[in-house]
C-alpha positions in Angstrom: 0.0 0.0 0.0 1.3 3.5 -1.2 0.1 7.1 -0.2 -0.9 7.4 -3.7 -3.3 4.2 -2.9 -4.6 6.4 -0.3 -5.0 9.8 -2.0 -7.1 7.8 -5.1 -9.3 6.7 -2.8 -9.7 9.6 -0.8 -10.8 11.8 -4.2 -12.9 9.1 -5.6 -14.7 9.0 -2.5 -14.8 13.2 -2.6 -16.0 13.3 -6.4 -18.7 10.4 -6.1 -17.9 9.3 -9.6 -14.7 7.7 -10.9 -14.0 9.7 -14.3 -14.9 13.0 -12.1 -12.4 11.7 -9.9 -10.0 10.3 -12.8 -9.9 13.6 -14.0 -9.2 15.7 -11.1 -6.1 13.2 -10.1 -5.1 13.5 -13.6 -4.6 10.0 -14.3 -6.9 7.5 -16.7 -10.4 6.2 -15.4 -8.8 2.8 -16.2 -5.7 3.4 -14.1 -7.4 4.6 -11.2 -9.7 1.6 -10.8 -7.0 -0.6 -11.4 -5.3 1.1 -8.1 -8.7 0.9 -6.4 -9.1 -2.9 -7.0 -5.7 -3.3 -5.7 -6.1 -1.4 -2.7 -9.4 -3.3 -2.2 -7.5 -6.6 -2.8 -4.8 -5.9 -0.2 -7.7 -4.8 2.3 -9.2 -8.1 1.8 -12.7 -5.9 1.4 -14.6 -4.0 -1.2 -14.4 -0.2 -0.2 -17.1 1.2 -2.8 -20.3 0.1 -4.5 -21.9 1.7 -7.3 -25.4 2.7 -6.4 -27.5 5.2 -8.5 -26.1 8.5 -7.3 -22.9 7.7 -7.9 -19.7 5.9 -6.1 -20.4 5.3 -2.4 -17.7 3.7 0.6 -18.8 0.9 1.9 -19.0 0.3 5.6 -15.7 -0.9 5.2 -14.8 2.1 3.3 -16.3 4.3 5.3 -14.0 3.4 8.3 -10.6 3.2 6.1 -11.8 6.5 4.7 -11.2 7.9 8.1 -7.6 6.3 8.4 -6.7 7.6 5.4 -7.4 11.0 5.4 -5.4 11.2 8.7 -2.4 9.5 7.3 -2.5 11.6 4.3 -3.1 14.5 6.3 0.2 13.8 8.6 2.2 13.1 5.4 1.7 16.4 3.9 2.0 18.1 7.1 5.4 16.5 7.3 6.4 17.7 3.9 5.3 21.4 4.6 7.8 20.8 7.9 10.3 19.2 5.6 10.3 22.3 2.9 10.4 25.1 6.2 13.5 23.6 7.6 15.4 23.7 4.2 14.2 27.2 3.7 15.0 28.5 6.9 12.0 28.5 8.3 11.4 26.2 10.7 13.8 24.2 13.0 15.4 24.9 16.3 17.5 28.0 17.4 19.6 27.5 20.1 20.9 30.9 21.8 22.8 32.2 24.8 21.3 35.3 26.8 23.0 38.0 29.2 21.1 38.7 32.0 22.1 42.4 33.1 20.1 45.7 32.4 17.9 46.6 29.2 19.5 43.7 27.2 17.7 40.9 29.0 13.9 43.4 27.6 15.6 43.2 24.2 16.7 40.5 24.0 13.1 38.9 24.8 11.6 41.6 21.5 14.1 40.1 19.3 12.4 36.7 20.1 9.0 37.9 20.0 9.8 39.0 16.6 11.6 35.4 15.1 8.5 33.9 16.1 6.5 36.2 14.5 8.3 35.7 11.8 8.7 32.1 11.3 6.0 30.6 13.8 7.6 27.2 12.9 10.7 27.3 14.6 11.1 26.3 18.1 13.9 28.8 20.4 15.7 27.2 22.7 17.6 29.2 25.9 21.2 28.1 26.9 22.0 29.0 30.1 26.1 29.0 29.7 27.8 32.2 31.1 28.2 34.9 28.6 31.9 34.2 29.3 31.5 30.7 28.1 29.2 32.0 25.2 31.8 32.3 22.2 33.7 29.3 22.7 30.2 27.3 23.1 29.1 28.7 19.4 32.0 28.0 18.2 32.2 24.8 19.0 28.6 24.1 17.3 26.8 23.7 21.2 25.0 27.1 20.2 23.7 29.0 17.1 23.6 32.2 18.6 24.3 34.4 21.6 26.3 37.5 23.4 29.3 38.6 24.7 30.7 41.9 25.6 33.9 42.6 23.7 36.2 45.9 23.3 36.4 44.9 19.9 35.3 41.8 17.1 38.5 40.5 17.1 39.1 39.7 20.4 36.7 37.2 20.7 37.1 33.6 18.5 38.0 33.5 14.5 35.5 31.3 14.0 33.1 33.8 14.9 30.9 36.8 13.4 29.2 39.4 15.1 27.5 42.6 15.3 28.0 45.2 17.7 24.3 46.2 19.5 25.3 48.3 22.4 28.0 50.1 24.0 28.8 50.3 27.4 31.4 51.4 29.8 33.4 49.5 32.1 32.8 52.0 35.2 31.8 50.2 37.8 33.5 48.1 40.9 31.2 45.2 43.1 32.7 45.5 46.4 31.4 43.9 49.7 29.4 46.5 51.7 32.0 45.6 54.7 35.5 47.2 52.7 36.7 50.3 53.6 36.5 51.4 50.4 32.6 50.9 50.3 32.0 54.4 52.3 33.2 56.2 49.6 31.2 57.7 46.8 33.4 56.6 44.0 37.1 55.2 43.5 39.7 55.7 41.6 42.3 52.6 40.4 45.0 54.0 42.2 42.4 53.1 45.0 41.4 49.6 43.5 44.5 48.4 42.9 45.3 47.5 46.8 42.4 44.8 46.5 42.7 41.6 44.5 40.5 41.2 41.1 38.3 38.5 40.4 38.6 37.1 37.2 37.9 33.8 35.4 41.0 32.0 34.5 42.6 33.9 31.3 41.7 30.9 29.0 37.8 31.3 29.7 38.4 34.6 27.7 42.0 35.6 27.5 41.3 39.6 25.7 38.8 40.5 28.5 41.1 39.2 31.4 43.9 41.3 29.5 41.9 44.5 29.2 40.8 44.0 32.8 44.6 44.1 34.0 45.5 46.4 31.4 43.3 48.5 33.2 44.4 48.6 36.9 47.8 48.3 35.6 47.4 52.4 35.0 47.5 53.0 38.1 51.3 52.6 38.4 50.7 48.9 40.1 50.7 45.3 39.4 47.1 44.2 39.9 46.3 41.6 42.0 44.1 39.1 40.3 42.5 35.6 42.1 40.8 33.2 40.1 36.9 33.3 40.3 34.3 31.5 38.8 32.6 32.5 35.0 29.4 32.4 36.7 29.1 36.2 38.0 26.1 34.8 40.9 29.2 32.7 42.0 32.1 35.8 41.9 29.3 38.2 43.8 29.0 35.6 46.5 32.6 35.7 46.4 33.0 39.3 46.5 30.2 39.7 49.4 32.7 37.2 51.8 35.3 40.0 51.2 37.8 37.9 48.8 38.2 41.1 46.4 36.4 43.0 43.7 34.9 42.8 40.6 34.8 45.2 37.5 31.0 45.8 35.9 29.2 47.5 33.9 27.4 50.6 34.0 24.0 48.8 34.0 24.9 47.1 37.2 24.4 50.7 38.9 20.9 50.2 40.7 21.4 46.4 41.7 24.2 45.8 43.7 23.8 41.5 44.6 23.6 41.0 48.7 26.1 42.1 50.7 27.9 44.0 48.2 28.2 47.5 47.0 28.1 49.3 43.3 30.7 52.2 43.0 31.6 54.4 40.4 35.2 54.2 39.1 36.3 58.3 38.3 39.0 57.0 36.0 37.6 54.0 34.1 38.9 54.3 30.5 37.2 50.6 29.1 34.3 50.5 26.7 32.5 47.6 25.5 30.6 46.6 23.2 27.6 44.0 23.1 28.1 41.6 20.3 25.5 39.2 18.7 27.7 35.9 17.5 26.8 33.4 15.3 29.5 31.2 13.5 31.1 32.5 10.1 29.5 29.4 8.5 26.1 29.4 9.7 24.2 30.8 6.8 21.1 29.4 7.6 17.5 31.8 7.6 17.1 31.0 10.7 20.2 32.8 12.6 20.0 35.6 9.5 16.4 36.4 11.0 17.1 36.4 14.8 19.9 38.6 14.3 18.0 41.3 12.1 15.3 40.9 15.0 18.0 41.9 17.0 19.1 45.0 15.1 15.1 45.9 14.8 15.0 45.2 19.0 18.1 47.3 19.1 17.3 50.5 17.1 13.6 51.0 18.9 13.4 53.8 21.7 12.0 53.2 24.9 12.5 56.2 26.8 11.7 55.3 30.4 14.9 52.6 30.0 18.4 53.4 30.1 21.2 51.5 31.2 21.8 53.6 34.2 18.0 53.2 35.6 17.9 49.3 34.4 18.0 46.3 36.3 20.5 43.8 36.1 20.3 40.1 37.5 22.8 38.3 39.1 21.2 34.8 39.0 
């Protein structure tokens, strides 16, 4: 038995009348009852009779008829799926998030809009560190997703991006209980006589460089202690007084517990928020989500800025 068995049947049974039938399917009148006999002869059961007004099923027809039309009915749907995932359209988009300010709003529009776009395809959240983010795309465990970077070509070869945001690296998380946490702002100079938490320079070796690069102005060697990529973990490290972290600007109005926010007077490091795919991913899909992402990016929504945002530390 063939889906073409099926689909004869179904349209004879639709038309009433074999050469109507014959006709629409394109094919011969004698064809098409040869393919009905066979179908009947498989079946072991006649599935129409020939009454006055025209070709009838059978009760045994009546109940295949019902089979049938679902079975065709799941085949073409499977088709339509078939012909969206080789056009883009459908499929599943895997993508990395950062969870700190207005990004996590736009982030969440960008999204809105792929679905809009191509209701077929499924979006799937990673929850890997934005630290982790780059090396996970490129090594094919994500599609898509962010990481801060002063420039393109710090982060992995492998990758392409698009710069959505800027922000500036002018904020220290210090533990409400330091000295320095009375103060209004700092300055490096100041900074610089408490150790840095970083992840370990391979996690990602130009943003632990710019980091040091950056209390190295104030005449000192920085002191650096290895911290976790997860920035939940270094907060909880920082708030038990084992050193500081550099943030962004965002992280202004939600300092995690136990810890401070403070402005840094002579910060000199801006970022920039990439969107990453891999150089050879061509695929509609990722093409789609990322101009969702420039459309997310280029709206105004003036009560948000990344001074009054929240940022999560989870």
């Amino acid at each position: 038995m063939e889906l073409r068995h099926l689909r004869y049947f179904v349209t004879v049974v639709a038309e009433g009348n074999l050469a109507r039938a014959a006709a629409r399917l394109r094919v011969a009148q004698s064809a098409l009852s040869r393919q009905i006999q066979d179908l009947e002869r498989e079946l072991g059961a006649p599935l129409l009779a020939r009454l006055p007004r025209g070709m009838q099923p059978t009760e045994a027809g009546r109940v295949f008829l019902a089979h049938a039309q679902r079975a065709l009915a799941a085949a073409d749907a499977g088709a339509h799926a078939v012909r969206d995932v080789v056009a883009g359209a459908a499929g599943t988009l895997r993508i990395g998030t950062v969870d700190w300010g207005e990004h996590v709003a736009r982030i969440g529009l960008a999204v809105d809009c792929l679905r809009a776009r191509m209701p077929a395809a499924t979006v799937t959240f990673d929850p890997t560190a934005w630290t982790e983010q780059p090396a996970a795309i490129a090594a094919g465990r994500m599609d898509a997703g962010f990481c801060p970077a002063v420039r393109l070509t710090d982060l992995p070869s492998a990758l392409d991006g698009e710069a959505l945001a800027e922000e500036p690296v002018d904020r220290v998380v210090l533990s409400s209980t330091h000295p320095l946490a009375r103060h209004e702002a700092v300055t490096l100079r100041e900074l610089v006589e408490v150790p840095m938490l970083l992840p370990e320079r391979a996690v990602y070796p130009a943003m632990y460089d710019h980091c040091v690069a950056e209390l190295r102005r104030s005449g000192r060697e920085p002191r650096v202690i290895v911290a976790p990529p997860s920035p939940a973990a270094s907060a909880g490290l920082v708030a038990a007084g084992a050193g500081f972290i550099l943030g962004f600007r965002s992280l202004m109005r939600t300092p995690p517990p136990g810890t401070v926010v403070l402005p840094i007077r002579d910060a000199s490091i801006t970022v920039r928020l990439f969107a990453l795919r891999r150089k050879d991913d061509e695929r509609p899909l990722v093409r789609a989500f990322l101009a969702c992402l420039r459309d997310a990016y280029h709206e105004q929504h003036p009560h948000e800025s990344a001074d009054e945002s929240a940022a999560s530390w989870s």
